[in-house]
Biotite code that builds the C-alpha atoms (Angstrom):
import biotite.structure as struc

atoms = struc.array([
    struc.Atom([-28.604, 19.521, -27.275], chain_id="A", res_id=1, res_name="UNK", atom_name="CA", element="C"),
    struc.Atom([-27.930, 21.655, -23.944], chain_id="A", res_id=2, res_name="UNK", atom_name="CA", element="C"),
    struc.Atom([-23.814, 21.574, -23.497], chain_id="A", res_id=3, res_name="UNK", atom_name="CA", element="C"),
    struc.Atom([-22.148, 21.551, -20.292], chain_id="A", res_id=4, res_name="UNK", atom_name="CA", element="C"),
    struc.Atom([-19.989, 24.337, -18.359], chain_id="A", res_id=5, res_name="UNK", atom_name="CA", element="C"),
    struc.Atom([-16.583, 23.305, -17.999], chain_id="A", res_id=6, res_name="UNK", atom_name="CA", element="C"),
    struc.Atom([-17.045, 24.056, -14.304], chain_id="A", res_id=7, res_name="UNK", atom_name="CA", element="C"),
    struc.Atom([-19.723, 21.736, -14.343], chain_id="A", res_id=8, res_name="UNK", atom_name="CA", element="C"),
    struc.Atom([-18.081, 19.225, -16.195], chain_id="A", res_id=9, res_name="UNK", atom_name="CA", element="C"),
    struc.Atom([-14.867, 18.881, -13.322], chain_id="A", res_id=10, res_name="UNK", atom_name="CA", element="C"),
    struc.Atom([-18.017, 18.901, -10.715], chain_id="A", res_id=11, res_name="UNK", atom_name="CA", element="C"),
    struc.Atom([-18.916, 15.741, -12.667], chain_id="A", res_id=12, res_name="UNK", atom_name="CA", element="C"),
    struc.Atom([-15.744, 14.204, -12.648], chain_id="A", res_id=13, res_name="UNK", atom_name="CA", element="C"),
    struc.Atom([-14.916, 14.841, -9.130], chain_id="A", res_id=14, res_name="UNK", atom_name="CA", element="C"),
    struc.Atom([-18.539, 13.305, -7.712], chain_id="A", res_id=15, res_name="UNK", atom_name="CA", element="C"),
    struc.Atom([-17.599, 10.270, -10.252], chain_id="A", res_id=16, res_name="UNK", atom_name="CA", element="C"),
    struc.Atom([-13.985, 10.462, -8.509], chain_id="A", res_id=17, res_name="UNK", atom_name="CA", element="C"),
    struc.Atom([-15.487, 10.539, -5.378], chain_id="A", res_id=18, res_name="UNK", atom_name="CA", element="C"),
    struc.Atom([-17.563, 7.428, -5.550], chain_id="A", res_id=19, res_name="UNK", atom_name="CA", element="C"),
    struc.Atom([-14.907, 5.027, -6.641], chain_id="A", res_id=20, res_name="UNK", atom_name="CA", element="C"),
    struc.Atom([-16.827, 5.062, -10.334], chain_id="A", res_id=21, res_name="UNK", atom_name="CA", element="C"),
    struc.Atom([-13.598, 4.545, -12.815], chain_id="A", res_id=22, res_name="UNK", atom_name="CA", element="C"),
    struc.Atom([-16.109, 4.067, -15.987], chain_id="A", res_id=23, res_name="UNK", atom_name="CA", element="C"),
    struc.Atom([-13.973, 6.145, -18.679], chain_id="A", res_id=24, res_name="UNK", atom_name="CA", element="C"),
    struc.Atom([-11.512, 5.252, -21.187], chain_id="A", res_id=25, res_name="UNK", atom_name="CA", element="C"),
    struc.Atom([-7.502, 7.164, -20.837], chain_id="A", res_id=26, res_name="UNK", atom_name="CA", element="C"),
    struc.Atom([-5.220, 7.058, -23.589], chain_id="A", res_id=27, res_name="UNK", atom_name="CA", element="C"),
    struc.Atom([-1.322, 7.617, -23.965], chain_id="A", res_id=28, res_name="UNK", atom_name="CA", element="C"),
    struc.Atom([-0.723, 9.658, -26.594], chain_id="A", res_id=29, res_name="UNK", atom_name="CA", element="C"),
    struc.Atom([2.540, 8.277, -27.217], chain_id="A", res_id=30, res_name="UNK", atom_name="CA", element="C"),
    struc.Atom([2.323, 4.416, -27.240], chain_id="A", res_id=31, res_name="UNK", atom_name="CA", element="C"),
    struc.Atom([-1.567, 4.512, -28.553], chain_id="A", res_id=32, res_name="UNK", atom_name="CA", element="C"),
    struc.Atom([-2.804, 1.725, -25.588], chain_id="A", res_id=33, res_name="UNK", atom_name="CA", element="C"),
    struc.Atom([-5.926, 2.388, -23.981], chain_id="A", res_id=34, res_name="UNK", atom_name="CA", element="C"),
    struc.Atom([-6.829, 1.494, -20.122], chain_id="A", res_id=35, res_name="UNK", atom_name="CA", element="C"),
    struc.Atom([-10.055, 0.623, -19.620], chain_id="A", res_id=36, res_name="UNK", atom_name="CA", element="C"),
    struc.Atom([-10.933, 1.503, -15.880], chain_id="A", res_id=37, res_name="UNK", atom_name="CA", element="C"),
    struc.Atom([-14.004, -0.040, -14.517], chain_id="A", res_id=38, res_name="UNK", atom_name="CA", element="C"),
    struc.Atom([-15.697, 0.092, -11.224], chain_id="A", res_id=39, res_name="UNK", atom_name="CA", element="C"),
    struc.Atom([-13.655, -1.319, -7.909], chain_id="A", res_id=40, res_name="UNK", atom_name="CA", element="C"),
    struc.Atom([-15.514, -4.171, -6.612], chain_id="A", res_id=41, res_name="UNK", atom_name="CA", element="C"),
    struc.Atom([-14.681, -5.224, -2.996], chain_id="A", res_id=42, res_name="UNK", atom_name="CA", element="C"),
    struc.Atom([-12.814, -8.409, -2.733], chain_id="A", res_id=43, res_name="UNK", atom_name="CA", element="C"),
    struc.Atom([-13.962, -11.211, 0.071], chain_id="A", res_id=44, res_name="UNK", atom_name="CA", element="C"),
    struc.Atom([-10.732, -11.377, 1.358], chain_id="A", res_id=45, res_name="UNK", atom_name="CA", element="C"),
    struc.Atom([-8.940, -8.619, 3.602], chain_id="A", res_id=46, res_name="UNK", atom_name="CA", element="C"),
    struc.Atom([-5.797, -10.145, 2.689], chain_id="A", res_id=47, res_name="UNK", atom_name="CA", element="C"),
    struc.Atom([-2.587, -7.938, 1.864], chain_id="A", res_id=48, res_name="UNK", atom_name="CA", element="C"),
    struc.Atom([-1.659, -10.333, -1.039], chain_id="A", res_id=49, res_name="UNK", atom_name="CA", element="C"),
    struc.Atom([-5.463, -10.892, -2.600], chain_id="A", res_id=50, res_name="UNK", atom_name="CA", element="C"),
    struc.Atom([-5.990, -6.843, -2.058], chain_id="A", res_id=51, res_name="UNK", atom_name="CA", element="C"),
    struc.Atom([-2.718, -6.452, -4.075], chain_id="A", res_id=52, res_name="UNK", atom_name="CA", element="C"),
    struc.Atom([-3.827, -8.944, -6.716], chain_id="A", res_id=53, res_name="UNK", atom_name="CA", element="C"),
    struc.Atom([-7.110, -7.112, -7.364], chain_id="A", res_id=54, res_name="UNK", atom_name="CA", element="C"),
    struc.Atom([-6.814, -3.814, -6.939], chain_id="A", res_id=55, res_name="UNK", atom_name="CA", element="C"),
    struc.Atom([-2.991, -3.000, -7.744], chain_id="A", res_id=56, res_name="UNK", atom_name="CA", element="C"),
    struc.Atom([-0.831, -5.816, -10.284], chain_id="A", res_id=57, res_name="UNK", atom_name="CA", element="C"),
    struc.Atom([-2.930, -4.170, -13.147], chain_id="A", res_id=58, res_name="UNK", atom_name="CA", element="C"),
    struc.Atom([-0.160, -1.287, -12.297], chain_id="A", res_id=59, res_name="UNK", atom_name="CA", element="C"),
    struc.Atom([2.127, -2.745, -10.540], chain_id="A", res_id=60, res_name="UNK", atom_name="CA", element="C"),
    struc.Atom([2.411, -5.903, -11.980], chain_id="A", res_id=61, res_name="UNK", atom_name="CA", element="C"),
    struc.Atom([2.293, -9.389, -9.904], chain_id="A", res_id=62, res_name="UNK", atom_name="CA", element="C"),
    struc.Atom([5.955, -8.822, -9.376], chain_id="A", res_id=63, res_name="UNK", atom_name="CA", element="C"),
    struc.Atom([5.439, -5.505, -8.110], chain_id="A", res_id=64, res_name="UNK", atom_name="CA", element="C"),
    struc.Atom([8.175, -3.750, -9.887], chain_id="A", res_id=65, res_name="UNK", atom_name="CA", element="C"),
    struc.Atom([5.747, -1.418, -12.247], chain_id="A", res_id=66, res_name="UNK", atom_name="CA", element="C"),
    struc.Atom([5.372, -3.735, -14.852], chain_id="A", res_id=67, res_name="UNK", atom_name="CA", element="C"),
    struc.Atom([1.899, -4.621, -14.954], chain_id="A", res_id=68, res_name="UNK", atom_name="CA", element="C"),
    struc.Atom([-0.366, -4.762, -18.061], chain_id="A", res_id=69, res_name="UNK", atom_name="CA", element="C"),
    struc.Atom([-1.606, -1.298, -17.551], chain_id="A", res_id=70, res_name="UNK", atom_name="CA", element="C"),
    struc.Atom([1.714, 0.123, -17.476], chain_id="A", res_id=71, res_name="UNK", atom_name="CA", element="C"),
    struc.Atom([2.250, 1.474, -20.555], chain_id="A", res_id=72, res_name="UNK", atom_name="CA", element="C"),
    struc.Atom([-0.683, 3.294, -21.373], chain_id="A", res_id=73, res_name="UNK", atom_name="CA", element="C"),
    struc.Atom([0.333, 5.380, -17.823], chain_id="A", res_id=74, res_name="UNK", atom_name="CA", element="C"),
    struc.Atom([1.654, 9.217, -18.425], chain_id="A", res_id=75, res_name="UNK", atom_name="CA", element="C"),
    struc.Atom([3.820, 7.819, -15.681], chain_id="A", res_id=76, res_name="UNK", atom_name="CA", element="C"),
    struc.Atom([5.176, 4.556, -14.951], chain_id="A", res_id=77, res_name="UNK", atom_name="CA", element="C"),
    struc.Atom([3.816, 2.756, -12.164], chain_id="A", res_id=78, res_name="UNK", atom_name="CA", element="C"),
    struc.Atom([6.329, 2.861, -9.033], chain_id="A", res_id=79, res_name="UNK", atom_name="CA", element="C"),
    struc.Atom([8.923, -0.031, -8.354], chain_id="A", res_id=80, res_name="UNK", atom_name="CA", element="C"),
    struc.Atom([7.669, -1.087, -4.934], chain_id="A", res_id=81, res_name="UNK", atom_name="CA", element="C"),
    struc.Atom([10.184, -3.273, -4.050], chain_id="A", res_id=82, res_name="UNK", atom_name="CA", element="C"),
    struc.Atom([12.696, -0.948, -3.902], chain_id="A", res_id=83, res_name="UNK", atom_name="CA", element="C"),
    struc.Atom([10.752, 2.054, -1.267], chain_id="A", res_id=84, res_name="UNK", atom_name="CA", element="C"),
    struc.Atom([12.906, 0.527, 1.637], chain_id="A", res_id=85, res_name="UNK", atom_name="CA", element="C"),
    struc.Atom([16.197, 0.363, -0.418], chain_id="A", res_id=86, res_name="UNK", atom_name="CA", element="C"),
    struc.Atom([15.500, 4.759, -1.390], chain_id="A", res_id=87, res_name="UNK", atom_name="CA", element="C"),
    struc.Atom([14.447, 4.990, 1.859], chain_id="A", res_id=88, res_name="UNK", atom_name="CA", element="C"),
    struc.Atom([17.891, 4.834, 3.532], chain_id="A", res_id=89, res_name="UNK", atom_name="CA", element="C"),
    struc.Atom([17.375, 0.975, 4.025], chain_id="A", res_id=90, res_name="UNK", atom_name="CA", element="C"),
    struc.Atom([13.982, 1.811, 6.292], chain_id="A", res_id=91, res_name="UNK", atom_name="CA", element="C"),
    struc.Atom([10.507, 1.002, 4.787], chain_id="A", res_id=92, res_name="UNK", atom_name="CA", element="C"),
    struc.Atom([8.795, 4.004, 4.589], chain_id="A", res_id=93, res_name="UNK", atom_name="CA", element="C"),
    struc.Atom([5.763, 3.357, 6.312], chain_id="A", res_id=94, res_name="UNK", atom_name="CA", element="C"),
    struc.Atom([3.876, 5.904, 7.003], chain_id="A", res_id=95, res_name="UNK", atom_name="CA", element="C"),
    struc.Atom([4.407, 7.885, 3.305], chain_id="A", res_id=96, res_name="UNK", atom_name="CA", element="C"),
    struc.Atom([3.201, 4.155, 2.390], chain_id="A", res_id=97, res_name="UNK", atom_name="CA", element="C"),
    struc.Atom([-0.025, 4.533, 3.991], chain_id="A", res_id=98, res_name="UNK", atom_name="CA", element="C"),
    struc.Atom([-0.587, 8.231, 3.206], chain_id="A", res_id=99, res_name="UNK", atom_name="CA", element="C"),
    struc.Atom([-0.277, 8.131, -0.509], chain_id="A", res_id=100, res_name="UNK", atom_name="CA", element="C"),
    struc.Atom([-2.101, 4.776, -0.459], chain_id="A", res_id=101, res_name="UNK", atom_name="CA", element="C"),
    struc.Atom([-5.047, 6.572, 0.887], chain_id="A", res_id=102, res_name="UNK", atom_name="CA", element="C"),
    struc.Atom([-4.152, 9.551, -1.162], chain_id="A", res_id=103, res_name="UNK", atom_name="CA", element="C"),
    struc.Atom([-3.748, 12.050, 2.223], chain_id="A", res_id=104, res_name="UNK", atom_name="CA", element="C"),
    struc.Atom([-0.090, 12.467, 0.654], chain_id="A", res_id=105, res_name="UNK", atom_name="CA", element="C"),
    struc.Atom([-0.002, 13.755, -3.137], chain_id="A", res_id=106, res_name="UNK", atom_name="CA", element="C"),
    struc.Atom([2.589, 16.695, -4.160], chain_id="A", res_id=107, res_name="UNK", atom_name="CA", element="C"),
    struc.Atom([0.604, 18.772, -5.919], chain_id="A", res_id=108, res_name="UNK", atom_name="CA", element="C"),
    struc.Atom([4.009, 19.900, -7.366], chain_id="A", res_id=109, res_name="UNK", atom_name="CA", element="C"),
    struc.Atom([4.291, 16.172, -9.104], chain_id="A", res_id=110, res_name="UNK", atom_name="CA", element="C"),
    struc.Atom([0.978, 17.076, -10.981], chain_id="A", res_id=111, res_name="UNK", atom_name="CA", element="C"),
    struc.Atom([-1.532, 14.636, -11.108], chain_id="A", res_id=112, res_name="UNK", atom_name="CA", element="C"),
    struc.Atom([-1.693, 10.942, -10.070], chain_id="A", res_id=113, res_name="UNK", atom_name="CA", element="C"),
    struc.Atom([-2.608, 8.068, -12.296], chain_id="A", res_id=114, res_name="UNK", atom_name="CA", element="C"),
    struc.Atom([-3.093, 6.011, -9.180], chain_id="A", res_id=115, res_name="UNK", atom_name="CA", element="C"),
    struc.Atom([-6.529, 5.663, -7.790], chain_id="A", res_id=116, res_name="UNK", atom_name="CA", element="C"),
    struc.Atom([-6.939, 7.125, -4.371], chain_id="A", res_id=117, res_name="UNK", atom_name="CA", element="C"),
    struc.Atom([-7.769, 3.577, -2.891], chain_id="A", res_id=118, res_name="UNK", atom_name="CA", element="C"),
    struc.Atom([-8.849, 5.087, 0.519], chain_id="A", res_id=119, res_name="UNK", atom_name="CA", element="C"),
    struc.Atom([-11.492, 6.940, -0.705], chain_id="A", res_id=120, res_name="UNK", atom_name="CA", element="C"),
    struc.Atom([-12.214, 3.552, -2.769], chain_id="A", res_id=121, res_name="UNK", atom_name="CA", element="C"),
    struc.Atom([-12.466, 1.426, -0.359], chain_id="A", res_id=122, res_name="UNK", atom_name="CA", element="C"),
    struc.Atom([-14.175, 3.856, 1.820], chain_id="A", res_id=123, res_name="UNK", atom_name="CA", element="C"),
    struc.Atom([-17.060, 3.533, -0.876], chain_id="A", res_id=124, res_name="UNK", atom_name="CA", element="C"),
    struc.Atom([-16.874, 0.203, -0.601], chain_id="A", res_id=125, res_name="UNK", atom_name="CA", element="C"),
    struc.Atom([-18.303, -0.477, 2.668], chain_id="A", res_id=126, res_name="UNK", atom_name="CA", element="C"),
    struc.Atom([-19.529, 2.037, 5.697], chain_id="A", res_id=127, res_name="UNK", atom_name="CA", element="C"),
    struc.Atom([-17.910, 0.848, 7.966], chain_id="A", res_id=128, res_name="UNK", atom_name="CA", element="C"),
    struc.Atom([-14.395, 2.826, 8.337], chain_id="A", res_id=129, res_name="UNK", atom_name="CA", element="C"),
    struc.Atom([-12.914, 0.126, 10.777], chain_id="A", res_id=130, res_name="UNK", atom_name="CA", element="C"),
    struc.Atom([-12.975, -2.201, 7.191], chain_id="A", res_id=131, res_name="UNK", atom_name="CA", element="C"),
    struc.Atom([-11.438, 0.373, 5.433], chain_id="A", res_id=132, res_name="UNK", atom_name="CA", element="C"),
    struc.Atom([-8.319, 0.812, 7.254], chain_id="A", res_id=133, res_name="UNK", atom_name="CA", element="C"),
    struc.Atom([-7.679, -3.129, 7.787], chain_id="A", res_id=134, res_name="UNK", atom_name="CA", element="C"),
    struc.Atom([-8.055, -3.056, 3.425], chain_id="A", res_id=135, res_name="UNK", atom_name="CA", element="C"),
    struc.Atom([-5.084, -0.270, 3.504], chain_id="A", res_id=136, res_name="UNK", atom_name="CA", element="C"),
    struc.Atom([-2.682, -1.513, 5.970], chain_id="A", res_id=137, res_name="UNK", atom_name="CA", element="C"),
    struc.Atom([-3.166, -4.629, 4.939], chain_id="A", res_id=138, res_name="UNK", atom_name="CA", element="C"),
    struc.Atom([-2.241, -3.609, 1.791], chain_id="A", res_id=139, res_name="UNK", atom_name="CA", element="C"),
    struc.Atom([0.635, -1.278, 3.175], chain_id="A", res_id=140, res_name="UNK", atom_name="CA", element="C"),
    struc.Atom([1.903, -4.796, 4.869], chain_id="A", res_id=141, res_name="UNK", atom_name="CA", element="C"),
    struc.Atom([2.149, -7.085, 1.869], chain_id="A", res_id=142, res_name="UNK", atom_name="CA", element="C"),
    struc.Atom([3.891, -4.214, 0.222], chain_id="A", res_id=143, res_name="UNK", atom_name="CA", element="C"),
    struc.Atom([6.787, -3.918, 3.328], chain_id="A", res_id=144, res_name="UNK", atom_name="CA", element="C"),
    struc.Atom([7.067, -7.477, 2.565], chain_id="A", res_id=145, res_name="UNK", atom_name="CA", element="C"),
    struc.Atom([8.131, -7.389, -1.024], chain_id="A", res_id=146, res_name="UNK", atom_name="CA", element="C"),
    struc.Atom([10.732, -5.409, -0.204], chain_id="A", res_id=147, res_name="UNK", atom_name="CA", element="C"),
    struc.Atom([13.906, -6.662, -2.376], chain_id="A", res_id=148, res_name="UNK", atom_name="CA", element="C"),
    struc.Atom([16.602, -7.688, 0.097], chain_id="A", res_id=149, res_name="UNK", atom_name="CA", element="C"),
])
């Protein structure tokens, strides 16, 4: 059996990356749970709240405050989200918001992110670019509205 370069395996992941394809099994070595991460299929709704639902409680949790199923078998745990506005000097930040949604704004100094780059998802999704950007500020919206008071 022919093996594979480690160069050529990253060039693997990266195209798989690239095309939204989340077909691979990541464990947490310290609380043993296992995340099984399948393809992203669009939703029919553009709606903040059904977008949230699908694509981020898994994480996040329904609640939004990191505790979703997922959430343990992270490296990291998944963000609070209602409380961006609150460390944000009482101001939502939205336009870090929008960035890291659609992954223009990682800190390579943070390492990597568990967090699908959902622009690049939902830019697989569908062609047309007009749909992608209603999917992330939508999004971006239902999250400015969970803010905790």
């Amino acid at each position: 059996m022919k093996r594979i370069s480690a160069s050529q395996t990253l060039i693997l992941l990266l195209l798989v990356l690239a095309l939204g394809c989340f077909v691979a099994f990541a464990a947490d070595e310290g609380t043993g749970k296992t995340i099984k991460r399948v393809n992203a299929q669009p939703t029919a709704s553009v709606n903040g709240v059904d977008l949230f639902k699908e694509y981020c409680a898994v994480c996040h949790g329904n609640d939004a405050k990191g505790t979703g199923p997922a959430a343990d078998a992270l490296k990291k745990r998944p963000a609070d989200l209602t409380q961006l506005q609150r460390k944000n000097g009482g101001t939502f930040p939205e336009l870090h918001v929008m960035n890291y949604i659609k992954g223009d704004d990682v800190v390579a100094a943070h390492g990597s992110r568990d967090m699908p780059i959902w622009g690049t998802i939902f830019g697989s999704m569908s062609p047309n670019q007009d749909l992608v950007q209603v999917r992330v500020y939508n999004l971006l919206k239902y999250i400015e509205g969970v803010q905790a008071k």
